[in-house]
N, C-alpha and C positions, 0 to 999 in steps of 0.2 A: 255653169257646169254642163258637161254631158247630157242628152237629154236620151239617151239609150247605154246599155252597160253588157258586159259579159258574165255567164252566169249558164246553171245546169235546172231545165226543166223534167220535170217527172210528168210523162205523156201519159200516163197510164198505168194499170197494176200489171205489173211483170217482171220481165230480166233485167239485164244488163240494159239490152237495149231499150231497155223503156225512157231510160237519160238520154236527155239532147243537149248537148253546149250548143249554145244560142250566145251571137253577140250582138245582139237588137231586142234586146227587152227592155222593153220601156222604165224611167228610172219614176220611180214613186214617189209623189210628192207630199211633204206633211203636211196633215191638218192640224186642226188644234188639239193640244192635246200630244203630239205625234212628235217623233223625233227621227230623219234618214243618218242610219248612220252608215259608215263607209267600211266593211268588214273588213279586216284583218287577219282572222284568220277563224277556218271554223272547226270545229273536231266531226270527225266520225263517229258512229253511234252505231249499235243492232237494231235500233228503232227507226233508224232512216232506213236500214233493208226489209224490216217488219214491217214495215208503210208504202215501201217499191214492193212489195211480193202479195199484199194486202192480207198479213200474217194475223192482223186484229179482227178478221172477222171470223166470225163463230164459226162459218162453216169450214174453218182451216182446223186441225188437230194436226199436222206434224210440225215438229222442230224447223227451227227455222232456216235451217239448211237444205229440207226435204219438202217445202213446200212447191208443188210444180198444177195448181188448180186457177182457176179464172174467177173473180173473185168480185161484187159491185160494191161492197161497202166496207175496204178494207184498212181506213185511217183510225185513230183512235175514237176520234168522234163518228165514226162511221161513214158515209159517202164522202170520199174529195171530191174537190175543184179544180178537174185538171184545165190546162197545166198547171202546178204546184212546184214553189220554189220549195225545194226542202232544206233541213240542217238545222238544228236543234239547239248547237253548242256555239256560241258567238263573242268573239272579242272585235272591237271597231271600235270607230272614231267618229264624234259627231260631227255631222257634217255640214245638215242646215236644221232649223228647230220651228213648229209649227208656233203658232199665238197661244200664251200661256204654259211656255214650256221654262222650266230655270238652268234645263241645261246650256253649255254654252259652246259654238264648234270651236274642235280641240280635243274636248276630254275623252279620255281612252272609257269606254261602258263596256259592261255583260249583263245580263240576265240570262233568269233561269227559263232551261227547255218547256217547261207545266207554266201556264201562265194566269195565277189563277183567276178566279170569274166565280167566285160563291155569287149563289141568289136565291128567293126563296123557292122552299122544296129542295133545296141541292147546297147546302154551304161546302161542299165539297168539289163545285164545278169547277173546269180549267180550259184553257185553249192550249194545245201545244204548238210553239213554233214549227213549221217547218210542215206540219200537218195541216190542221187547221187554217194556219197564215201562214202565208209566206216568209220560208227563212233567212239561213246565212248563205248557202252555197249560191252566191251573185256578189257582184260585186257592193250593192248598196242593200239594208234591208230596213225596212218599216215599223218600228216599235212602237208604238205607246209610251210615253215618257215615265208613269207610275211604274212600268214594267221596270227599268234601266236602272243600274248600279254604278257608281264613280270607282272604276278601279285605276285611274289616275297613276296615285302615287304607288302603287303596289310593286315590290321588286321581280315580278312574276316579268315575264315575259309573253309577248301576243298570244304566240303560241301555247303557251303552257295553260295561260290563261282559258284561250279556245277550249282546254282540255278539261276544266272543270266543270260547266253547267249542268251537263247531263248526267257525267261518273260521280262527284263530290254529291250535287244535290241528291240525287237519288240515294246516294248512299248516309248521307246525315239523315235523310228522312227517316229510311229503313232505322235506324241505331235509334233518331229518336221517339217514334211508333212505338219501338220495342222496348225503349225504357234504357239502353244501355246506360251502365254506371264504372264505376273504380270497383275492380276483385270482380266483377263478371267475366263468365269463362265461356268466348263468345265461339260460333262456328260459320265462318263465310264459305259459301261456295262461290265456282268461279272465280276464285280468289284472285288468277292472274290474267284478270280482264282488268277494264276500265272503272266501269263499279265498282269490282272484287277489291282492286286493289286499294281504290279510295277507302271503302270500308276497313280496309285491314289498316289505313293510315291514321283512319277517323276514331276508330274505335280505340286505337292505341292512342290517341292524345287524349281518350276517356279514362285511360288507366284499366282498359279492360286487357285480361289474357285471351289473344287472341289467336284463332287455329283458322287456318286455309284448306282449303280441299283445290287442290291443283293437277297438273301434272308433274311428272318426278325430276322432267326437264326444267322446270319454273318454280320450282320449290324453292330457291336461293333467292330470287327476285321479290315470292310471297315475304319471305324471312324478311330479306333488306327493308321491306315495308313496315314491318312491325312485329309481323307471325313468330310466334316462339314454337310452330311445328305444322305441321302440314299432313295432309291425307289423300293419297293419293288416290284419281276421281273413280275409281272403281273395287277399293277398298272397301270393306265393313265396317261400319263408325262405332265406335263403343257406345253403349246404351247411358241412357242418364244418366250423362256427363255432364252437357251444357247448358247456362242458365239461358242462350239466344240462339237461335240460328240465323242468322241472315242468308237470304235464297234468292237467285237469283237465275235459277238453272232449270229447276221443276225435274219433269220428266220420270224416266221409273225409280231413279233412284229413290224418289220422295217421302217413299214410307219408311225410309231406315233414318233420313233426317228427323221424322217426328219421334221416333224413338230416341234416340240421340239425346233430345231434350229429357232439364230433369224435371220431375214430376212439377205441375205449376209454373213452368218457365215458360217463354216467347216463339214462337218462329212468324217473324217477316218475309213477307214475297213483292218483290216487282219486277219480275221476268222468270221466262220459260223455255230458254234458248234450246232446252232439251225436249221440248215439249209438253205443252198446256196439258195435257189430260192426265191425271195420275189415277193412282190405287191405293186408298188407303182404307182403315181399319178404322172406325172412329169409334171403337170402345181404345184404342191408342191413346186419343185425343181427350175425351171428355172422361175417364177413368183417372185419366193424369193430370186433369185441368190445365192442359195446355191452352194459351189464346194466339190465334191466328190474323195476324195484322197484314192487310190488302193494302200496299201503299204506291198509291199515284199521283193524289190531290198535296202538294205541298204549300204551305203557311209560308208566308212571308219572313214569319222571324227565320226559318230553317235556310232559308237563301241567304237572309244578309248574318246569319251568324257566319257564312262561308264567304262574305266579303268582308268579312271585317278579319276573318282570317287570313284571307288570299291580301288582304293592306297591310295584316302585319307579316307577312312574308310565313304564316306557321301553316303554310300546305303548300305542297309540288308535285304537280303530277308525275308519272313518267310517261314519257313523248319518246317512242320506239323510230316514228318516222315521219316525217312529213311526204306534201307533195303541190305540183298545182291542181289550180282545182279542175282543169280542163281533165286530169286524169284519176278522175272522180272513179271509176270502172275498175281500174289497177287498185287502188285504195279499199274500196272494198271486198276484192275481190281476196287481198290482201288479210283485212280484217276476219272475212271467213273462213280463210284458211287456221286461224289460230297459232300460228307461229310465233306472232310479235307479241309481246305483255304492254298492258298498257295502254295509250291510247296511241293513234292516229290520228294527223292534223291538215288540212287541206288549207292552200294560201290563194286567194285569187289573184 
């Protein structure tokens, strides 16, 4: 095979221009242990532009649209390695397999974007693709074989597939953190994002009643998912209504979400697209025995319960557009603007 590939390096924390299409990167070889698979296709993320802008590090406080600061430790794990193949959400094809590996070249794989790594002092550790190590946006990319899921037989297609690691997982985690059940009367922000939406998909195969906070444009799209009503993002929520929030937005809205909740109910957070820093009240909080679930570290059960979904065909994302991946710059640029519902999918 090849022994160099086409593919997008992240040179640094910054713009647009911080991405290079390179087609001379050298192709990675498996060890043991290690599986090269041949990506297929890979989705877009707000974590891949929160990781290009260096969004994760503390000294950032605005939204992540409004980030324009210089920034040395801005990956999830704090300092990258540039260059840095990013891309978090992965479908491929094995393509050669290191000693000790039982996958076999052929099978279509995904894994999840959180790749965990408990140890002691930290049962909660992770690597993230795409931060951490090197991701999908290249033509070939370097797993770990424990990492890698057989979605094979699954009637999903490359691309749809591509669409679930990052949107799906984070969103079963969020629902199962919080406890979601059948007759929970759930409230997702961002509803008609890639997460949002997954949630609103997930949460209704829990038999939960589920509410979107959207736009008034995207309100039909939250519905088609599952939403049996919507709230438009700058609406007032009615007070202790809901047994969950799921959150994924932050920002000032935040204190009218913990209200929202009814007294002893859930709010989940993993992301802050609105911005990290809020204002709240926390006789809100601990007067109502609210609990507050931080969810990043995902369990293994919580991935393959979503592969054994995505093999029986009972989840599909929705896929607004694709693109190649050489036009990685249009793509997100695309994503930021918030027009499209759903995800984004890049094919190299």
């Amino acid at each position: 095979m090849t022994r160099q590939m086409q593919g997008v390096y992240l040179t640094c924390h910054g713009g647009p221009e911080a991405l290079e299409w390179r087609e001379d990167i050298p192709v990675p070889t498996p060890g043991a242990g290690q599986v090269l698979v041949r990506v297929a296709a890979a989705g877009v993320n707000n974590t891949d532009i929160n990781t290009r802008i260096g969004w994760y590090s503390s000294d950032v406080t605005e939204a992540t649209d409004a980030v324009d600061q210089q920034v040395e430790a801005g990956g999830w794990g704090g300092a990258l390695h540039f260059p840095r193949i990013q891309g978090g959400d992965l479908c491929g094809i094995v393509e050669t397999v290191g000693r000790g590996v039982s996958f076999k070249p052929g099978q279509r794989v995904t894994c999840p974007i959180n790749l965990p790594r408990p140890g002691p002092g930290n049962p909660q550790g992770f690597v993230a693709l795409g931060s951490e190590t090197d991701g999908a946006f290249a033509q070939f990319c370097l797993i770990e074989s424990n990492d890698l899921y057989d979605v094979t037989d699954s009637p999903l297609s490359d691309v749809e597939i591509a669409a679930i690691p990052c949107a799906f997982g984070t969103a079963e985690n969020l629902l199962t953190r919080a406890g979601v059940s059948a007759g929970h009367k759930v409230l997702i922000t961002g509803a008609s994002g890639g997460v949002g939406l997954a949630a609103v998909q997930l949460a209704t195969l829990r038999s939960a009643e589920v509410w979107g906070v959207t736009s008034a444009a995207k309100a039909d799209v939250v519905k088609a998912q599952g939403a049996i009503g919507t709230f438009d993002r700058d609406a007032a929520l009615p007070e202790d209504t809901f047994d969950v929030v799921i959150d994924v937005v932050g920002g000032p809205a935040w204190s009218g979400l913990i209200l929202a909740i009814k007294p002893g109910g859930d709010y989940a957070v993993s992301g802050a697209i609105a911005g990290p820093i809020i204002s709240a009240d926390l006789r809100d909080i601990y007067l109502r025995d609210i609990t507050i679930h931080g969810c990043t570290y995902q369990s293994p059960d919580v991935f393959g319960r979503l592969v054994a979904m995505m093999n029986a065909g009972r989840i599909k994302p929705l896929v607004s557009k694709t693109y190649p991946l050489r036009d990685i710059v249009q793509a997100q640029e695309d994503f930021l603007s918030k027009t499209l519902p759903g995800k984004l999918v890049l094919v190299p």
